[in-house]
Structures are given as C-alpha cells and as structure tokens.
C-alpha positions in Angstrom: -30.2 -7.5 -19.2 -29.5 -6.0 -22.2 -26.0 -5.7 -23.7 -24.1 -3.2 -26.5 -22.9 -6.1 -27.9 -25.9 -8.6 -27.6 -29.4 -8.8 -26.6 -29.2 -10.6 -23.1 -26.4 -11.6 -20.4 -27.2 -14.1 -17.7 -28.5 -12.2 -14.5 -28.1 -14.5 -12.2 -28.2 -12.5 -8.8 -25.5 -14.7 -7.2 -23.1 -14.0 -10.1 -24.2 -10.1 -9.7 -23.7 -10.2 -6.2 -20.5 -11.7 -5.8 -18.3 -9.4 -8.4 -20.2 -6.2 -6.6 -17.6 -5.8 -3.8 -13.5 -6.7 -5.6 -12.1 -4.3 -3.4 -12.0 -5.9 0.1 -10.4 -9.0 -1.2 -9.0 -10.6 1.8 -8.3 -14.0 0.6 -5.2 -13.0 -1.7 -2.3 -16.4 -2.4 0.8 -14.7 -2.6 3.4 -16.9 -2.3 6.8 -14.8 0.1 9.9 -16.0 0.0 11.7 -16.2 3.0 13.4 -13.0 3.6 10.0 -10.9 2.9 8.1 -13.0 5.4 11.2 -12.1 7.8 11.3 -8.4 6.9 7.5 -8.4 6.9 7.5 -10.1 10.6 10.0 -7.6 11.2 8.3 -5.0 10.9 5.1 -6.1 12.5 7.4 -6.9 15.4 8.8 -3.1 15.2 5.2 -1.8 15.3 3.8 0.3 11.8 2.7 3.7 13.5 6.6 4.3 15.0 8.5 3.2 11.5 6.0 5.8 9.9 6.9 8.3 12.7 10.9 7.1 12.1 10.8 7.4 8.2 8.5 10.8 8.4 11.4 12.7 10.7 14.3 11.3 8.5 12.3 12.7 5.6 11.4 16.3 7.3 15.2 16.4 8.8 16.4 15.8 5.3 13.9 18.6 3.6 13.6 21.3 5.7 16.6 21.0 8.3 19.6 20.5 5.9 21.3 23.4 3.8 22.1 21.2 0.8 20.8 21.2 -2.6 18.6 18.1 -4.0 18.3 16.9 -7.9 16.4 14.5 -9.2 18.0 11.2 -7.5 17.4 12.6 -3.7 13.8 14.4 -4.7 13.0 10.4 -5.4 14.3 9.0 -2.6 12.3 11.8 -0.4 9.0 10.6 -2.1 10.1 7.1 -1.4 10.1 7.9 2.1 6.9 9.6 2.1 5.3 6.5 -0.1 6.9 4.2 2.7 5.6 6.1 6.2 1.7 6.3 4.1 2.1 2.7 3.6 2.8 2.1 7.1 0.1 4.5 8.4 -2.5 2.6 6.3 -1.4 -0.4 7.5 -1.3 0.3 10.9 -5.2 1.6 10.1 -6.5 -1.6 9.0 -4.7 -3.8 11.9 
C-alpha cells in the first residue's frame, strides 16, 4: 500500500483486520478504587432505567415546575442531570 509519506506499509491482513473495529473495546483495565466499585454496585443494585426516570423528573420539576430564575451555576447542574439520566439510559441499553 502506498503511503504520503513513503512508498509502501506492511499489509498484513491480520494487522488490518484487527485495528478495523476500536470501538467495541470490551476488554478495558481500569483499575476502581473502592468507593466507585461500591457506588457503581450501587447503582446496578438500584437498577439504571429507574435512576434515569428519578434524575429526568428532578430535572423537568426543577425546569418547567418552579417559578424561580436560573444563571449559569443551576443551567449546569440541569445539563448535569440530563448528561447523568443519558448515561444511565445507555447503559441500561447495552446490559
């Protein structure tokens, strides 16, 4: 195969094949420490789609059900919520 930067790179197929497909990695070593390997039991134990449910009604309750005014600080912590309940739906996707 040629190259921009030289006239040939190796093209071994079993090289190729096996940096095709980097998105599904599912043998990641992450080393937890204790308390995220109990919050992360946690919240298996608690179940993903009903946190997501929890965290989206806190978030709607807050937006559209409250007569207060939000700056910057509670607009983040809103999207922080939303990032949070996504995270869980995903999650809950792919168990």
């Amino acid at each position: 195969m040629r190259t921009p930067n030289g006239p040939n790179v190796d093209s071994n197929a079993d090289s190729v094949n096996k940096t095709i497909n980097t998105l599904h990695v599912s043998n990641i070593n992450v080393s937890l420490t204790q308390s995220q390997s109990d919050f992360l039991n946690l919240v298996q134990g608690q179940g993903y789609l009903e946190l997501s449910r929890s965290l989206k009604m806190i978030h709607d309750l807050a937006l559209y059900h409250l007569d207060i005014s939000f700056n910057g600080v509670e607009k983040s912590a809103l999207f922080d919520l939303k990032l949070l309940w996504e995270g869980f739906e995903r999650m809950e996707e792919n168990a």
